[in-house]
N, C-alpha and C positions, 0 to 999 in steps of 0.2 A: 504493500500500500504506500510506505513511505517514496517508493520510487518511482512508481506512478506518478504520486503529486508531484517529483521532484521534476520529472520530463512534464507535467502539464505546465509548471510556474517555467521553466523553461524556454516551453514553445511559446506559451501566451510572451514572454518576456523579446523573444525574437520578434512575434507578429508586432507587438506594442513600437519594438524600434525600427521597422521597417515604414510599420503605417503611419504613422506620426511624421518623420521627414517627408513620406509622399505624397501626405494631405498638405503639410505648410506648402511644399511647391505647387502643385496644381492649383492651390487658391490663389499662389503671389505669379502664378507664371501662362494660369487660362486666359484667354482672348474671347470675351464675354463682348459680344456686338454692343455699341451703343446705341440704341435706338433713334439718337438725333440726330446721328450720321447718316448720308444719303449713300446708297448704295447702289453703284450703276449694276447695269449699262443705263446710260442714259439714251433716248432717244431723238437723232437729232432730226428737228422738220426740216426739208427738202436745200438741203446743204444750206441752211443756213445759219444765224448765232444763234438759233431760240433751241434749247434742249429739252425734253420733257422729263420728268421723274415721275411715277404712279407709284401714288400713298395708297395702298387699297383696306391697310388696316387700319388706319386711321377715323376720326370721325370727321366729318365734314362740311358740318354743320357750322365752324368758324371759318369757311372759303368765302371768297368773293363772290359774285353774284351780279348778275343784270340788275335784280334791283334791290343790292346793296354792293355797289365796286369797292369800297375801302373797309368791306367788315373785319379781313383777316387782321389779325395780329402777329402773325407770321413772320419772322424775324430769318434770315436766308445769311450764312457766313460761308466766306469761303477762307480756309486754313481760322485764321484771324479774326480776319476782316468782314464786316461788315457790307453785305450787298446792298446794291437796289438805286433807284426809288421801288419801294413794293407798289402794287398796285399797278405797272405799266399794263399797256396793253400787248397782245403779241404782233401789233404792226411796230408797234416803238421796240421792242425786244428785236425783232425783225431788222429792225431799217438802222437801230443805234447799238443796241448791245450793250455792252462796259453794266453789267452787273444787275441792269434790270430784268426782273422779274413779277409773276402773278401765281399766287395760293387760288387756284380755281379747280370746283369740287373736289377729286379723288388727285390731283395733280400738282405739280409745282414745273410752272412754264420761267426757266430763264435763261442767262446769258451771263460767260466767264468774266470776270473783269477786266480781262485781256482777248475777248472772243474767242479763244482757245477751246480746244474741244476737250472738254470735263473727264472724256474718258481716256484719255494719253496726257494731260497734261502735270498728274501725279499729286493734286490738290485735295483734301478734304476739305466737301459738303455739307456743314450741317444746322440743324434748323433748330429754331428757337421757339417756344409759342407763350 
């Protein structure tokens, strides 16, 4: 009996030092998505600045709208920085670019600060609400 227990506090003693440094790593070392990061591909309309992103989990209830244009509160960064004017339209995203965009329904329609294409240009997207 006593040598049983002695292999049981043993083995538990090896598990104990094994699982404990394996758990502190994967806690400090997992790549857990942020949510407010945009994750392409992004879509771009007909080679031009405007890119699309589809939020489809999202609620959408705080997007712009025919008849409300400026309801979002949607705050758009790229690395840093600060996008926008928010609220453009996508003829002004179209025709200017440099960082404007629109929160419309399931969507975020915009454009790099540099008209650079989102998906090679090696930037983090991510939003604010």
């Amino acid at each position: 009996m006593k040598y049983a227990m002695k292999i049981w506090a043993f083995g538990t003693l090896v598990f104990l030092s094994v699982y404990f440094p394996m758990a502190v790593y994967v806690r400090d070392h997992a790549k857990v998505p942020d949510p407010a990061v945009m994750q392409g591909p992004f879509k771009q309309f007909m080679k031009t600045h405007l890119y699309v992103w589809y939020d489809r989990e999202r609620d959408v209830q705080g997007a712009d709208s025919a008849e409300d244009p400026k309801r979002s509160k949607l705050r758009l960064f790229e690395d840093q920085t600060e996008l926008g004017p928010a609220h453009s339209s996508a003829n002004d995203i179209i025709a200017h670019g440099r960082g404007r965009f629109v929160h419309w329904s399931d969507t975020i329609q915009f454009s790099t600060s540099d008209n650079s294409d989102p998906n090679t240009n090696g930037r983090v997207y991510r939003i604010e609400r």
